[in-house]
VEXKOL-642927 format. One record per residue (C-alpha): residue number from 1; residue in three letters; z, x, y. Coordinates in steps of 0.05 Angstrom, whole numbers, always signed. Last residue first. Layout:
N
<r NUM 'ALA' <Z X Y>> ...
***
This chain:
443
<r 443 'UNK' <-224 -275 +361>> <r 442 'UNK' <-206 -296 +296>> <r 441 'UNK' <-195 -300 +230>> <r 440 'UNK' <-119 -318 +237>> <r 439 'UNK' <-89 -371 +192>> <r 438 'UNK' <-65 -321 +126>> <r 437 'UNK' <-56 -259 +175>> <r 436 'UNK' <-103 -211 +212>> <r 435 'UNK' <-87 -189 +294>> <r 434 'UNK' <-129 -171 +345>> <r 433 'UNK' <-89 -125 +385>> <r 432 'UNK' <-30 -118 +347>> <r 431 'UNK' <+34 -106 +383>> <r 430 'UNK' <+58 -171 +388>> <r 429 'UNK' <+32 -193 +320>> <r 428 'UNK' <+85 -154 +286>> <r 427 'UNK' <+135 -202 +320>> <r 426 'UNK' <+204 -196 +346>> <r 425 'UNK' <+191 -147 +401>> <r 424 'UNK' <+242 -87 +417>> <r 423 'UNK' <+182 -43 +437>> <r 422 'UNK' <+207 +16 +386>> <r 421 'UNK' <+205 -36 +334>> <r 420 'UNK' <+146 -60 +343>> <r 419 'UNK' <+110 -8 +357>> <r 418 'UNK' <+136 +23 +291>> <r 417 'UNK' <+112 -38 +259>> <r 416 'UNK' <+34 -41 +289>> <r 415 'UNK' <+26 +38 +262>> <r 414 'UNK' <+61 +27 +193>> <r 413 'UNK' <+66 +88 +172>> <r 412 'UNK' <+34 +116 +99>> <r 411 'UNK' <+69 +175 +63>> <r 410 'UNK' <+59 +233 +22>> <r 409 'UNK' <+73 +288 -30>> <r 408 'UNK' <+50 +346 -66>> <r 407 'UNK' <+57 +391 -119>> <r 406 'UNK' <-9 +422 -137>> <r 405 'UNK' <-60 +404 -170>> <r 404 'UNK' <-112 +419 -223>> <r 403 'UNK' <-175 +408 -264>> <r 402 'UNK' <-148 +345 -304>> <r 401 'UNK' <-103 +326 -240>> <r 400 'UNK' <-164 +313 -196>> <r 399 'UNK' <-209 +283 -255>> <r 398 'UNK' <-153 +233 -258>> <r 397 'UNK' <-184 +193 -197>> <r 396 'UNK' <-249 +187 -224>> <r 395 'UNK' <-217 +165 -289>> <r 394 'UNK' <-191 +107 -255>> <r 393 'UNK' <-209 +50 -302>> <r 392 'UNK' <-216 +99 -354>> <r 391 'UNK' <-147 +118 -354>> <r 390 'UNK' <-130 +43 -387>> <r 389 'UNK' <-56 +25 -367>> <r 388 'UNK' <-9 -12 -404>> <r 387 'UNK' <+57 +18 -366>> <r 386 'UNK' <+79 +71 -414>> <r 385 'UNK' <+3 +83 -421>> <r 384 'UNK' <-3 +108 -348>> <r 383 'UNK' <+69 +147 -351>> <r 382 'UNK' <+45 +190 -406>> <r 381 'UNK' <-21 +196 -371>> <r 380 'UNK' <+11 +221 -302>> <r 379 'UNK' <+57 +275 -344>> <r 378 'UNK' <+1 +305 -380>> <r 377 'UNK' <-45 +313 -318>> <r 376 'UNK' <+14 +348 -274>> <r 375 'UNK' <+13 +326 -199>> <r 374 'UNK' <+63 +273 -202>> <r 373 'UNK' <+75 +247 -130>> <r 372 'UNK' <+135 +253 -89>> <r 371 'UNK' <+152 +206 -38>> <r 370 'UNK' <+125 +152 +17>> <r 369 'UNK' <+137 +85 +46>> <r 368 'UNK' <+147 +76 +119>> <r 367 'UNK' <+165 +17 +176>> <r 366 'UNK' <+215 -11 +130>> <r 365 'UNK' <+258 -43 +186>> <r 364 'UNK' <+327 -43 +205>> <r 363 'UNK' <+326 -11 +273>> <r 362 'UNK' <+276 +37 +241>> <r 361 'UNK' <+273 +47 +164>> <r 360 'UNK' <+244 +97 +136>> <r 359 'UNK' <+222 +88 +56>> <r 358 'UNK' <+233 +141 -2>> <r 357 'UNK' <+211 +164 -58>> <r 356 'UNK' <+229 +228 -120>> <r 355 'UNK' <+232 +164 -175>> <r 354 'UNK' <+290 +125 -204>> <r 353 'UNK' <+304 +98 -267>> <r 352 'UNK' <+280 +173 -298>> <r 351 'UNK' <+349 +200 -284>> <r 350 'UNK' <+361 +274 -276>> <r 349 'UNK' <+277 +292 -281>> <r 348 'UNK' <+276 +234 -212>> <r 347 'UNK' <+209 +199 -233>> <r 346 'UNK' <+145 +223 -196>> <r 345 'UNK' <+107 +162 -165>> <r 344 'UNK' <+31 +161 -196>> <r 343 'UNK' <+41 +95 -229>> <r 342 'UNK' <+75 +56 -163>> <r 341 'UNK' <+147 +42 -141>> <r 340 'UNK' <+181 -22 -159>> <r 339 'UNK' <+189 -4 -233>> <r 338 'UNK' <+214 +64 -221>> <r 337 'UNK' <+275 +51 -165>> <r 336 'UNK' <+268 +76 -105>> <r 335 'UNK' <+308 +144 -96>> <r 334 'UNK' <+312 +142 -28>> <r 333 'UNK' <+334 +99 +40>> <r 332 'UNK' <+314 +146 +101>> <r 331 'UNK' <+347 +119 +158>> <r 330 'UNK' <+334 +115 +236>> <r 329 'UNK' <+367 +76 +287>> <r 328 'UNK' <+422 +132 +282>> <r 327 'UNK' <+492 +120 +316>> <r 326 'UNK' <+522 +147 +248>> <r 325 'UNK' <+573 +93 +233>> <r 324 'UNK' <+550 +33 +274>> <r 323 'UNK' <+472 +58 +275>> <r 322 'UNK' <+479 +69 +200>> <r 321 'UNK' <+506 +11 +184>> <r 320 'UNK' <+455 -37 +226>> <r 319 'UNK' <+395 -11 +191>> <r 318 'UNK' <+423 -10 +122>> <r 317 'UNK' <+449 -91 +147>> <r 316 'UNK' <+378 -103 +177>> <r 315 'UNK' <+343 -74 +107>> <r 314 'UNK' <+398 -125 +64>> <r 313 'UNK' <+365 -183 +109>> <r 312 'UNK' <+295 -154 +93>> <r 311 'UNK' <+318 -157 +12>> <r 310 'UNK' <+310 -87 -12>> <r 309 'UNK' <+291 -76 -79>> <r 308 'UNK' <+317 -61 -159>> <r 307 'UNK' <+385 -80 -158>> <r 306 'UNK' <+368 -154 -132>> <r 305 'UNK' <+430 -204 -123>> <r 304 'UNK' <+479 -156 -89>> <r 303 'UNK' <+524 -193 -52>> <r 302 'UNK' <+551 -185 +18>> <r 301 'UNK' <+611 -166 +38>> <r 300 'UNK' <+590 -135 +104>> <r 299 'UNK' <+625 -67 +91>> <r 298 'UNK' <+627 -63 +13>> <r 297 'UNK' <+563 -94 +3>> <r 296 'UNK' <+523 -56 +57>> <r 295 'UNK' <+551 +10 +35>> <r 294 'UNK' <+534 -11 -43>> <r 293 'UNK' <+468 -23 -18>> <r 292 'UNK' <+450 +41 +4>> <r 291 'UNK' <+484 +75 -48>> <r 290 'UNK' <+438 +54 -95>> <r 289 'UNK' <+376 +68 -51>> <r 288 'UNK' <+401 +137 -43>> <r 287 'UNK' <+414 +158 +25>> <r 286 'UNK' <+381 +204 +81>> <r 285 'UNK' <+404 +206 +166>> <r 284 'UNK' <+357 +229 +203>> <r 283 'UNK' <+370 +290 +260>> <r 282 'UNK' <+359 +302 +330>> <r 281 'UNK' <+322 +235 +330>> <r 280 'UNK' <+340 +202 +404>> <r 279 'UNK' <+306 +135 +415>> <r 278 'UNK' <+261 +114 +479>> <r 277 'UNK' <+295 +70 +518>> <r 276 'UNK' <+232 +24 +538>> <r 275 'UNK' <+238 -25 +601>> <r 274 'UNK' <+165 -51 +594>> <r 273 'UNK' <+148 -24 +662>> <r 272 'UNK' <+181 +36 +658>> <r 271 'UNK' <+164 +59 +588>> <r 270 'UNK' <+88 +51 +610>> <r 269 'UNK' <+96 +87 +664>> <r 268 'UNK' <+136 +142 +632>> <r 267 'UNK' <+77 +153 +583>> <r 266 'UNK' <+54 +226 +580>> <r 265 'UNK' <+129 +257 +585>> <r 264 'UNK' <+169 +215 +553>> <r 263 'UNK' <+117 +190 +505>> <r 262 'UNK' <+104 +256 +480>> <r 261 'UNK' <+168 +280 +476>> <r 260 'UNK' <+178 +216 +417>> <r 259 'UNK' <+109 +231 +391>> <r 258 'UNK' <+148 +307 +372>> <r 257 'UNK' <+209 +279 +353>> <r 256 'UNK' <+174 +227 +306>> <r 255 'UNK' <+128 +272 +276>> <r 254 'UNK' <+177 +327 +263>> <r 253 'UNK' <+222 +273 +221>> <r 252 'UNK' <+155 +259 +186>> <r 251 'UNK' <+147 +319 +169>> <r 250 'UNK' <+225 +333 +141>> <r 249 'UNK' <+216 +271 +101>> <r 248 'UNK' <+151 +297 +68>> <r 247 'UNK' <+190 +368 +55>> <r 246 'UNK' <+243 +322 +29>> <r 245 'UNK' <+196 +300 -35>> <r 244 'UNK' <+210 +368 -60>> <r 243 'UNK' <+190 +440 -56>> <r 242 'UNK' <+118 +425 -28>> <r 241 'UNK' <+57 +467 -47>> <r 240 'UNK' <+10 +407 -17>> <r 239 'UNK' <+14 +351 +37>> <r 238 'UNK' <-9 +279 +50>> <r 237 'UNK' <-17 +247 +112>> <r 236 'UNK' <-25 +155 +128>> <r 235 'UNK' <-15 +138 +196>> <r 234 'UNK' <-33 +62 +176>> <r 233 'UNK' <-68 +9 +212>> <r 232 'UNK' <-66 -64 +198>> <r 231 'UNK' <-96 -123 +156>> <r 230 'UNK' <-71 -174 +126>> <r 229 'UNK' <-8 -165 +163>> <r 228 'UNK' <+66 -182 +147>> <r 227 'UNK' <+133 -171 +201>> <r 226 'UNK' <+143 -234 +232>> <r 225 'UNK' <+125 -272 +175>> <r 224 'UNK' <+69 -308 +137>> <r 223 'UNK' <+57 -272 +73>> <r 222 'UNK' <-5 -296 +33>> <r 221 'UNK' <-22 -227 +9>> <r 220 'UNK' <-85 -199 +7>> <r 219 'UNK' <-65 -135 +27>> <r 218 'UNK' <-114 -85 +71>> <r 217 'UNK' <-114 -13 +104>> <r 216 'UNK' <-141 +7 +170>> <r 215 'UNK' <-151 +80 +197>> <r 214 'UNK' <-107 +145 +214>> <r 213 'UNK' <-115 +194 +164>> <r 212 'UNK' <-79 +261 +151>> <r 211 'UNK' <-94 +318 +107>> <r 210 'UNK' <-54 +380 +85>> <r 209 'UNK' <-70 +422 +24>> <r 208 'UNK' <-157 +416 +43>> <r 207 'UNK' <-186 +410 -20>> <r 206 'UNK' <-139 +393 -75>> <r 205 'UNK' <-97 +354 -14>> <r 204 'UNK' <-161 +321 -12>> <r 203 'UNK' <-163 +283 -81>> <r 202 'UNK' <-99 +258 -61>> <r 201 'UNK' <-114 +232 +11>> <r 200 'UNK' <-167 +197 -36>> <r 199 'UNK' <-123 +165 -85>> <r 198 'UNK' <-72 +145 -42>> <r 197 'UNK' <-126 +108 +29>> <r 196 'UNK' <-83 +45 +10>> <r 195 'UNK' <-99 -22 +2>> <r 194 'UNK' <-173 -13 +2>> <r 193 'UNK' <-226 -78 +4>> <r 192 'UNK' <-234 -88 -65>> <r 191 'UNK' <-306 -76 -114>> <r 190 'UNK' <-337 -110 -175>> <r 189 'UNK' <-414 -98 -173>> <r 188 'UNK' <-474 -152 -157>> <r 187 'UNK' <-492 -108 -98>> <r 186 'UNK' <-419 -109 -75>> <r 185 'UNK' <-389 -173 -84>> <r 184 'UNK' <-321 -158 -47>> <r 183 'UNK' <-244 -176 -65>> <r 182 'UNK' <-190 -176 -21>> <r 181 'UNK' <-130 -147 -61>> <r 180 'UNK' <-67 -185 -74>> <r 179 'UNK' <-73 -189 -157>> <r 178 'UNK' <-34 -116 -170>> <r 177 'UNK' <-57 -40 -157>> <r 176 'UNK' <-37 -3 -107>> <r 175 'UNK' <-85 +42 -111>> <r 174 'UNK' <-136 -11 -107>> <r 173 'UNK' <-210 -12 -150>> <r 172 'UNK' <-276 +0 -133>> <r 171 'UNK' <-264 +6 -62>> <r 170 'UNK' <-291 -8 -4>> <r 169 'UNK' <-250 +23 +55>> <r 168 'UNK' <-275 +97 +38>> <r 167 'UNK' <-243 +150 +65>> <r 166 'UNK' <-249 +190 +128>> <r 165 'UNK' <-205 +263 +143>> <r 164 'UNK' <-158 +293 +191>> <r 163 'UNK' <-144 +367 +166>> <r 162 'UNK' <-71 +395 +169>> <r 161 'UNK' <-44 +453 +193>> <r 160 'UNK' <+24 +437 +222>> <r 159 'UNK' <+2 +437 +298>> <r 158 'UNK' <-61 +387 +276>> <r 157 'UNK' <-5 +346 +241>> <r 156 'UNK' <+30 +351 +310>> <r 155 'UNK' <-29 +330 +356>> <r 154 'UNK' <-51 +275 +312>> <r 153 'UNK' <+11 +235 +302>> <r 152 'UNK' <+29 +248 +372>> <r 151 'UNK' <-33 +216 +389>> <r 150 'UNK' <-22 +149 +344>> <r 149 'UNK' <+44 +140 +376>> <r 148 'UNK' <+8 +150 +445>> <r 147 'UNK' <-45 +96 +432>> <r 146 'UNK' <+20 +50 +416>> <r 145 'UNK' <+51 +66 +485>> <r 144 'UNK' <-22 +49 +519>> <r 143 'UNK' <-28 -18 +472>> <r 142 'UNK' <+41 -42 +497>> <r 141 'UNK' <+16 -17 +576>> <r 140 'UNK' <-36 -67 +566>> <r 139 'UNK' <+7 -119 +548>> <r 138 'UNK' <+52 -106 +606>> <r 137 'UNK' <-3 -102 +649>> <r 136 'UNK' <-41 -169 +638>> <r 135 'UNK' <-113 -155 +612>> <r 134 'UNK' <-97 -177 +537>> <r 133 'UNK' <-95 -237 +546>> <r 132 'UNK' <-152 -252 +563>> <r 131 'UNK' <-196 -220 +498>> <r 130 'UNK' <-131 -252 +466>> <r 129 'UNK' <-139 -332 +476>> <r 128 'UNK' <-122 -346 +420>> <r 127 'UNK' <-75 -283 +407>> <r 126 'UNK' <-43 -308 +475>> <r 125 'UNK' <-32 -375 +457>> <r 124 'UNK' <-7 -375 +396>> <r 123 'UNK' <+46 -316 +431>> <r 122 'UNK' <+64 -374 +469>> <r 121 'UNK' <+65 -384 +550>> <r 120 'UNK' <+92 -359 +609>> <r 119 'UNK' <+59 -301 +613>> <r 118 'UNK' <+106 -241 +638>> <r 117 'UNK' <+90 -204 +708>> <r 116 'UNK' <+40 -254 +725>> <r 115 'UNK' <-30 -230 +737>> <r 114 'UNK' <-58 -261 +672>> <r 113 'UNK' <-43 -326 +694>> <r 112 'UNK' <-78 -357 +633>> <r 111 'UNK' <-144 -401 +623>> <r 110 'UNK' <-182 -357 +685>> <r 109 'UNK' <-226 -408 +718>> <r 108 'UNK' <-298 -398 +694>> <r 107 'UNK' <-365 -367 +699>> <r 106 'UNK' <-332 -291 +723>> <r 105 'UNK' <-367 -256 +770>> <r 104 'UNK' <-409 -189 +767>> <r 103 'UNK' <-421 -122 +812>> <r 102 'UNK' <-394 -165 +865>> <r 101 'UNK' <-395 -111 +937>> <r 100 'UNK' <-333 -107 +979>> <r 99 'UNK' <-338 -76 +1047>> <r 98 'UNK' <-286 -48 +1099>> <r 97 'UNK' <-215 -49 +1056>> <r 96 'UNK' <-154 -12 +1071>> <r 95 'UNK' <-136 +21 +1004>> <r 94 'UNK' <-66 +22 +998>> <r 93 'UNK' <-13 +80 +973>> <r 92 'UNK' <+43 +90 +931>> <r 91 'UNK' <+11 +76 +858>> <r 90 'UNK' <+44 -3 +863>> <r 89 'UNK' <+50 -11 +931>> <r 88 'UNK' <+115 -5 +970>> <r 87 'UNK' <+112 +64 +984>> <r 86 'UNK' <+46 +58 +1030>> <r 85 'UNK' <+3 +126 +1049>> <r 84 'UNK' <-60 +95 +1071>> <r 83 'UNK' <-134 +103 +1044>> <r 82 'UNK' <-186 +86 +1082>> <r 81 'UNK' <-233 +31 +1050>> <r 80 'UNK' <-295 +9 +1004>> <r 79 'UNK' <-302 -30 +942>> <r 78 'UNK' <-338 -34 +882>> <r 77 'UNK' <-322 -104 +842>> <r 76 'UNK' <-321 -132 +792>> <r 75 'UNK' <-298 -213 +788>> <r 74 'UNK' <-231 -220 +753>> <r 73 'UNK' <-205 -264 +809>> <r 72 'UNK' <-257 -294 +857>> <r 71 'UNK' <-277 -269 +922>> <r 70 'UNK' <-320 -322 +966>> <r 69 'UNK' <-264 -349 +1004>> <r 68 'UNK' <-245 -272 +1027>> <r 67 'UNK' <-312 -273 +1066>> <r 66 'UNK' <-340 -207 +1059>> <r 65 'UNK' <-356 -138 +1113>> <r 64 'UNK' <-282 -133 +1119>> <r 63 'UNK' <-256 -112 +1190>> <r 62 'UNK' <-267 -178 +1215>> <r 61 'UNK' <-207 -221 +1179>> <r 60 'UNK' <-165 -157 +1148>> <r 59 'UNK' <-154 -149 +1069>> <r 58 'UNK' <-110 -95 +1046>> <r 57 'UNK' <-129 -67 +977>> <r 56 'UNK' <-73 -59 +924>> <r 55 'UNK' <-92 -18 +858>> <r 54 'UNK' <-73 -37 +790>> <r 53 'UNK' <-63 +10 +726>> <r 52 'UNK' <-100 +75 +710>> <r 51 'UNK' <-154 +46 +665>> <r 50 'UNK' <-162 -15 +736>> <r 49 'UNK' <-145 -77 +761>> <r 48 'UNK' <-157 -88 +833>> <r 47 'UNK' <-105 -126 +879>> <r 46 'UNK' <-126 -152 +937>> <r 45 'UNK' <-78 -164 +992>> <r 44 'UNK' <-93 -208 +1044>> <r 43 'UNK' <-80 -217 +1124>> <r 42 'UNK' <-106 -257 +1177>> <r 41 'UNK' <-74 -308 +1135>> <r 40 'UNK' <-22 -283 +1075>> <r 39 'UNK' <-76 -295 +1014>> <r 38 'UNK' <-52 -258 +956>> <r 37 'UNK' <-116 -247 +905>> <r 36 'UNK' <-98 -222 +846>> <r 35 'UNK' <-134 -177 +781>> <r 34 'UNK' <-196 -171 +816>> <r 33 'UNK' <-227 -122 +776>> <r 32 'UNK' <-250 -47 +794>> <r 31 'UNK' <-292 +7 +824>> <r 30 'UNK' <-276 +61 +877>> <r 29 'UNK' <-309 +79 +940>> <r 28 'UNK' <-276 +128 +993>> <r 27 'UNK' <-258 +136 +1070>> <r 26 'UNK' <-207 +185 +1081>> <r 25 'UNK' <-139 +172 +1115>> <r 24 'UNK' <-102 +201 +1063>> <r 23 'UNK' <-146 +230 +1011>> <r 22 'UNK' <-120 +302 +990>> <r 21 'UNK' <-124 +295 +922>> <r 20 'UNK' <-76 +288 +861>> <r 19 'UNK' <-51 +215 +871>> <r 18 'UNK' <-136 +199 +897>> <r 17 'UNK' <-168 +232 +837>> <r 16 'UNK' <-119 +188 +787>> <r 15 'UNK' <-133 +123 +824>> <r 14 'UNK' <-212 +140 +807>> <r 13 'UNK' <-265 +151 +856>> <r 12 'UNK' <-335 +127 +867>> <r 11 'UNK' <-391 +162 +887>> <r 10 'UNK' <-411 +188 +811>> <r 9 'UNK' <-413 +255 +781>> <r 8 'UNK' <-457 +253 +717>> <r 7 'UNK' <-434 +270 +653>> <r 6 'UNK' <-488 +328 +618>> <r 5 'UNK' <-550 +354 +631>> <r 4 'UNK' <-593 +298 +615>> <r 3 'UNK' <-662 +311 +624>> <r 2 'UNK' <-724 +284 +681>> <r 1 'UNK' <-800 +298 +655>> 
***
């Protein structure tokens, strides 16, 4: 009878193994894929694409048990060498090769130059052809940056107490509610795709008083921008026994200084290569959503043609305003106004137009919505029937309020936007891995 006791230890060795160990002029094995072959003669470099990043192997004529002719890019491959102190390469030392052995070989011809520093070619292109695509470094490292984003989210909402939790993503009805859900036959039964994970991260705050989620949320809407998904991930938390919807503000403000550390000190690779400036948030500036645009009209004299929402070119004027005057590329715009916020927003008790929300905007984006929500069962029926709405459609839902709850608050983040923006890229789909929109199904 053999057992499993637990990882096992293998031969090969890792780039990480070799910065921290002793290895120089030690023989080891280490796996990877051909990410470039430079031919020079007697002479090659082989590059090998690995978690850690890419690796440079020194190809000799005779002292390399495998005819360079026969190596093909993106094969993988276990190799064997010395290693060699060498500034120049890209970890700061070589591998000088003495056997290569093909674990697997690719079919075909590589459709892109993945090992070019940028891809020349469109961003079409690269989502079409993205299980390729996605290979060269700099959109690895995108992916890396945004897995760090999504780890400082974690880390400091463990820190402050919360409790990560699952909900449902088939739905019975949206929190959002509106026509732009997907819809589902479910067993012969009515059911959505969710738009929001509201009423659950609700329900737990009654359970846990701080929850977070990180997961995918859905919006049938036909949008076809730069900044629109059909589907995408949202940082979603939700918090209990707050004083005001600026304790949610304050969080999130933590959050961001906290992932921002993070990055700096985790991901300076990354940040290197794709020539990140990471931004300072000592502080955030706040204003109402009135005010907002009044600022933007006075100063770039610009109309107001809709007082209840934010036109995206009136969000890049907020954005730009506030970096000009405040040097902040962050902003919380508040105070939304009632009918362009949902049911279960509380209303501002000094002036029931407006309700206890807010969005953050980053370099001139919305990349949050979130705010106060009403906890009292009275006051969330009241503002139900003002608006038409049956409670028995949700009654599940209610049944949190009806047997009590405290004040509380949330917010949802835009994971694939606030990559965005803190990459500098123009397109949501740049920093989406496989990405969801009105034309794109697929890969």
């Amino acid at each position: 009878m053999e057992f499993l006791t637990g990882v096992k230890q293998k031969e090969t060795v890792g780039i990480q193994e070799i910065l921290e160990g002793d290895y120089e002029g030690k023989t080891v094995k280490i796996h990877g894929a051909v990410h470039n072959i430079r031919d020079m003669g007697d002479v090659a470099f082989v590059i090998l694409r690995r978690r850690e990043g890419l690796l440079q192997c020194v190809y000799e004529e005779g002292k390399t048990d495998f005819a360079l002719k026969d190596l093909k890019e993106e094969s993988a491959v276990e190799v064997t060498g010395v290693i060699s102190a060498e500034e120049r390469a890209p970890q700061g030392f070589e591998l000088h090769l003495s056997e290569i052995r093909v674990l697997s070989e690719p079919a075909e011809v590589m459709p892109l130059a993945i090992h070019k520093w940028k891809m020349n070619t469109s961003l079409e292109t690269k989502l079409a052809l993205r299980p390729v695509s996605l290979r060269n470094v700099r959109e690895r490292a995108k992916f890396k940056l945004q897995e760090g984003i999504v780890r400082g989210f974690r880390e400091f909402l463990f820190g402050q107490g919360f409790t990560e939790i699952r909900t449902p993503k088939i739905v019975s009805r949206g929190a959002e509610g509106g026509a732009n859900v997907f819809k589902l036959n479910y067993f012969n039964k009515r059911a959505e795709l969710g738009q929001s994970p509201q009423f659950y991260k609700q329900t737990m705050v009654g359970v846990y008083d701080r929850v977070f989620e990180a997961a995918p949320v859905f919006r049938a809407e036909k949008h076809n921008t730069t900044r629109h998904l059909n589907e995408y991930i949202s940082l979603d938390f939700e918090m209990g026994y707050i004083d005001g919807f600026e304790d949610v503000m304050a969080m999130e403000t933590g959050f961001l200084q906290y992932t921002m550390k993070l990055l700096e000190q985790d991901y300076q690779k990354e940040l290197k290569l794709l020539g990140v400036t990471l931004p300072v948030i000592e502080r955030i500036p706040q204003v109402r959503f009135d005010r907002a645009k009044e600022l933007v009209s006075e100063k770039y004299n610009r109309k107001i043609r809709n007082p209840f929402d934010l036109e995206p070119e009136e969000e890049m004027l907020i954005g730009r305003y506030f970096k000009e005057e405040y040097d902040s590329d962050f902003v919380f715009v508040t105070h939304y106004p009632s009918k362009k916020r949902p049911f279960y927003a509380m209303d501002d008790p000094e002036d029931s137009r407006f309700t206890l929300s807010f969005d953050l905007l980053y370099k001139g984006l919305e990349i949050t919505t979130g705010g106060q929500r009403i906890h009292d069962y009275a006051a969330i029926l009241e503002k139900m029937a003002k608006r038409g709405m049956d409670p028995e459609d949700i009654r599940d839902y209610l049944m949190i309020f009806k047997y009590g709850m405290p004040p509380h608050g949330g917010l949802g983040i835009g994971l694939e936007r606030l990559t965005m923006r803190l990459l500098d890229e123009q397109n949501v789909r740049e920093t989406t891995l496989f990405p969801r929109d009105v034309t794109r199904l697929e890969p």
